[in-house]
Short mmCIF file of the C-alpha atoms (twelve columns), coordinates in Angstrom:
data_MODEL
# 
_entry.id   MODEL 
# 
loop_
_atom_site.group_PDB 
_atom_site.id 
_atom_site.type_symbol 
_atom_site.label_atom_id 
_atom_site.label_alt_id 
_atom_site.label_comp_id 
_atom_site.label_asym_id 
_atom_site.label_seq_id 
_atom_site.Cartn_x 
_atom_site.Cartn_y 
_atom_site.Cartn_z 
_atom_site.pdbx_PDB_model_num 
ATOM 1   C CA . UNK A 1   17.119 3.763   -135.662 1 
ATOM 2   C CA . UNK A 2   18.917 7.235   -135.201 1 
ATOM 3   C CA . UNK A 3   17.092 9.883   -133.319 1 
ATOM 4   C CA . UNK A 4   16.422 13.021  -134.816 1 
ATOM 5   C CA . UNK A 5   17.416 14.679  -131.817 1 
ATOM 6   C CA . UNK A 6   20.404 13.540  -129.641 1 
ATOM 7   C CA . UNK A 7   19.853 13.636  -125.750 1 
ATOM 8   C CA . UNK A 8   21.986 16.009  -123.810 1 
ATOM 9   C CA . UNK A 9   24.347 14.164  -121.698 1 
ATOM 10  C CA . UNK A 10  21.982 14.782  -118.427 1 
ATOM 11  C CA . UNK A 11  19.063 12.722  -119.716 1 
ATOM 12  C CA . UNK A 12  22.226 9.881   -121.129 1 
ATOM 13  C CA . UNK A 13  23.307 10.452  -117.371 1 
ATOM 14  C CA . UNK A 14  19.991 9.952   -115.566 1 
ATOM 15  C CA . UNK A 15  18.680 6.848   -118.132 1 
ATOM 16  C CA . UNK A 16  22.402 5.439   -117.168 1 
ATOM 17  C CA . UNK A 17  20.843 5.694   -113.898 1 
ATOM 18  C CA . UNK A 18  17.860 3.764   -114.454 1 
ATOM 19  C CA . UNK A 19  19.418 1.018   -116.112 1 
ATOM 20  C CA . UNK A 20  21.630 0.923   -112.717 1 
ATOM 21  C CA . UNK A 21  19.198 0.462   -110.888 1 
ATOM 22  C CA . UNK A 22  17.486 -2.051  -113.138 1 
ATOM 23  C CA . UNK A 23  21.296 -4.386  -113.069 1 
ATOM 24  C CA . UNK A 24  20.116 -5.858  -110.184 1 
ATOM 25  C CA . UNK A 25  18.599 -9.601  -110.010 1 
ATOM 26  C CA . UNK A 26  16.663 -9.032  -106.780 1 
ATOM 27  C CA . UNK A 27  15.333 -6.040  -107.950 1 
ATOM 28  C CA . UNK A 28  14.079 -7.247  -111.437 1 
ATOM 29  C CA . UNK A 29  12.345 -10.266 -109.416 1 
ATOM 30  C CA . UNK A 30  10.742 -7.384  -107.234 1 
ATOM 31  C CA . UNK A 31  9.333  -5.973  -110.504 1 
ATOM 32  C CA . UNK A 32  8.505  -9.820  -111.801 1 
ATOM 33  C CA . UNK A 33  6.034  -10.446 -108.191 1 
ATOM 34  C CA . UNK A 34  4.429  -6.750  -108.628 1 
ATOM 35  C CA . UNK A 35  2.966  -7.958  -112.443 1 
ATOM 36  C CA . UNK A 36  0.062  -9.225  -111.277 1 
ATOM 37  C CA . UNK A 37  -0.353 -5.958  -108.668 1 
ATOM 38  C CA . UNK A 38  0.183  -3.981  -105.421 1 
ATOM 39  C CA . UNK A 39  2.277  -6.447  -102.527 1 
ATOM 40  C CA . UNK A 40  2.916  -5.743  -99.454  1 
ATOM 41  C CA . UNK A 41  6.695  -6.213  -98.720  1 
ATOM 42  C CA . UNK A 42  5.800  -9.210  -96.662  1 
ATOM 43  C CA . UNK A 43  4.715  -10.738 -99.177  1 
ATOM 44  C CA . UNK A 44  7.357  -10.206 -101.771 1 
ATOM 45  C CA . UNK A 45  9.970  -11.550 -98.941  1 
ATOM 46  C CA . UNK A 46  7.547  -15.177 -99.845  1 
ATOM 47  C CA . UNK A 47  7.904  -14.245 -103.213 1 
ATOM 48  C CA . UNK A 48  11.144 -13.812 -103.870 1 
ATOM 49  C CA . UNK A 49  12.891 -15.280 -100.997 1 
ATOM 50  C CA . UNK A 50  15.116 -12.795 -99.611  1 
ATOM 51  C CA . UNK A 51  15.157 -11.003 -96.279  1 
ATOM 52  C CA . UNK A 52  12.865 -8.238  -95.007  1 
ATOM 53  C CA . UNK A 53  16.098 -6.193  -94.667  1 
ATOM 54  C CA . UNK A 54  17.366 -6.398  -97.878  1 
ATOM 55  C CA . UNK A 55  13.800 -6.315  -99.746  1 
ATOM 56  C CA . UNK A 56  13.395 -3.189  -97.988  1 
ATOM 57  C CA . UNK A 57  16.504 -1.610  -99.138  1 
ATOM 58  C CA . UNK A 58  15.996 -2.584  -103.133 1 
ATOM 59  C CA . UNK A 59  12.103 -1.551  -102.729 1 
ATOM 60  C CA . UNK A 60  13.200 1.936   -101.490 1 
ATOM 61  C CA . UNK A 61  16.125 2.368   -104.584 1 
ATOM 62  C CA . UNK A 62  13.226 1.521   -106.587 1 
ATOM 63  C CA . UNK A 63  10.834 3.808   -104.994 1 
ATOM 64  C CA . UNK A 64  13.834 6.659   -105.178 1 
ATOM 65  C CA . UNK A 65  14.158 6.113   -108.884 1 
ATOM 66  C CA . UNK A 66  10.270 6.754   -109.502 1 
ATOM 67  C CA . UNK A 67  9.775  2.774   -110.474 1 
ATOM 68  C CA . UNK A 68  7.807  2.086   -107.857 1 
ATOM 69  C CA . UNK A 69  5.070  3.211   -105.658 1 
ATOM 70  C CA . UNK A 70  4.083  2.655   -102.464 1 
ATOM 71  C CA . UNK A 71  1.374  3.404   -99.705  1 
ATOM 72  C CA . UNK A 72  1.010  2.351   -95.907  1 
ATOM 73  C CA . UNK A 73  -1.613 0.708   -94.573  1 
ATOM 74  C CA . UNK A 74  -1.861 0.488   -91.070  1 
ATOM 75  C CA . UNK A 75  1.011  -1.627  -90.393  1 
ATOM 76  C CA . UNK A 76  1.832  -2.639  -94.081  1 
ATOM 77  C CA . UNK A 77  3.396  -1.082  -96.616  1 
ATOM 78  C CA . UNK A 78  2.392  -2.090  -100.203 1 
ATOM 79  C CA . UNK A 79  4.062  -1.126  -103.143 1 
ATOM 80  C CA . UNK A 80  2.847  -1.331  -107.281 1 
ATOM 81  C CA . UNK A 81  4.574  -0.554  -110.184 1 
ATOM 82  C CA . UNK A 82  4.396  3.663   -110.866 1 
ATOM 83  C CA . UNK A 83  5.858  3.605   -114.864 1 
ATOM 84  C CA . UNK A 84  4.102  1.733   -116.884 1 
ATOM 85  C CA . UNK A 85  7.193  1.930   -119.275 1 
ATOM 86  C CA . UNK A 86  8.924  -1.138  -117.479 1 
ATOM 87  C CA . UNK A 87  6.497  -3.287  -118.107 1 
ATOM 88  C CA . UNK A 88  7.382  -2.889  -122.302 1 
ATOM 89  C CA . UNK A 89  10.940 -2.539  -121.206 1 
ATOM 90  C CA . UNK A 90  10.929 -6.338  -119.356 1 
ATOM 91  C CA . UNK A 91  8.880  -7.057  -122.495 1 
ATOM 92  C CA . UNK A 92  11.709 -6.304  -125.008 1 
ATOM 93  C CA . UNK A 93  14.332 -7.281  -122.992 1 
ATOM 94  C CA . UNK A 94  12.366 -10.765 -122.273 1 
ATOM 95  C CA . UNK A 95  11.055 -11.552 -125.688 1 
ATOM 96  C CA . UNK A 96  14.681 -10.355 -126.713 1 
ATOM 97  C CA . UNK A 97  16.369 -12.827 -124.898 1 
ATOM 98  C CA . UNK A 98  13.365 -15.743 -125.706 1 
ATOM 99  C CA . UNK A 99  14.313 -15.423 -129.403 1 
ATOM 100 C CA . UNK A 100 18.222 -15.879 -128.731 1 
ATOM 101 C CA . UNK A 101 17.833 -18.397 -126.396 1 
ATOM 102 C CA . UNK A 102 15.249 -20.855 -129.060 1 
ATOM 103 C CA . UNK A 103 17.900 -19.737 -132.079 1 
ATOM 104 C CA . UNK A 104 20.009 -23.138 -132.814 1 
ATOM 105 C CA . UNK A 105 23.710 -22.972 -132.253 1 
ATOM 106 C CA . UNK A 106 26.583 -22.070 -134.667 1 
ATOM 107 C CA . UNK A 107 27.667 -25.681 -135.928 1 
ATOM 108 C CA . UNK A 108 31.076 -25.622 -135.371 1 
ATOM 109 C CA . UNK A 109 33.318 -26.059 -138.701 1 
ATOM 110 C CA . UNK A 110 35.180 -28.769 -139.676 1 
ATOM 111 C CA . UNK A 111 38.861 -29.111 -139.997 1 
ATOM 112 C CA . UNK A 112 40.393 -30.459 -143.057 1 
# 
């Protein structure tokens, strides 16, 4: 599907960007755990199993890149998902990937 109106190469730049930021399996399973809600980062280090140090660092490239929120609670820091739009990007991506994955294998062809 063409669109009617190409995007300048700043917006191809900065959605380059996003998708950067997206490449990144830790980070997608930060995204996965906030689904179901706000966590607070101790609970995504349960979650996904990484380190409080390196959690911290992909929660704030997240935050930076407006795909995240977060708020501080006394000595907690929760974050939630701030676009909406990734959860029908994970969506497409997923289901995407679901249909490829249940579609049989290429039988390979005989020799003669």
């Amino acid at each position: 599907m063409a669109r009617k109106n190409p995007l300048t190469d700043a917006a191809l730049e900065q959605i380059a960007r996003r998708f950067a930021v997206l490449a990144e399996p830790m980070r997608l399973r930060l995204i996965q755990a906030l689904f179901a809600g706000e966590r607070h980062v101790g609970a995504l280090v349960v979650a996904t199993g990484g380190s409080q140090a390196n959690i911290t660092r992909h929660l704030q490239r997240l935050t930076r890149a407006n795909i995240l929120a977060r708020r501080r609670e006394g000595l907690l820091v929760f974050h939630r998902i701030a676009d909406p739009t990734i959860f029908a990007l994970c969506e497409l991506v997923c289901g995407s990937l679901e249909r490829e994955r249940r579609r049989p294998a290429p039988t390979p062809a005989r020799r003669r």
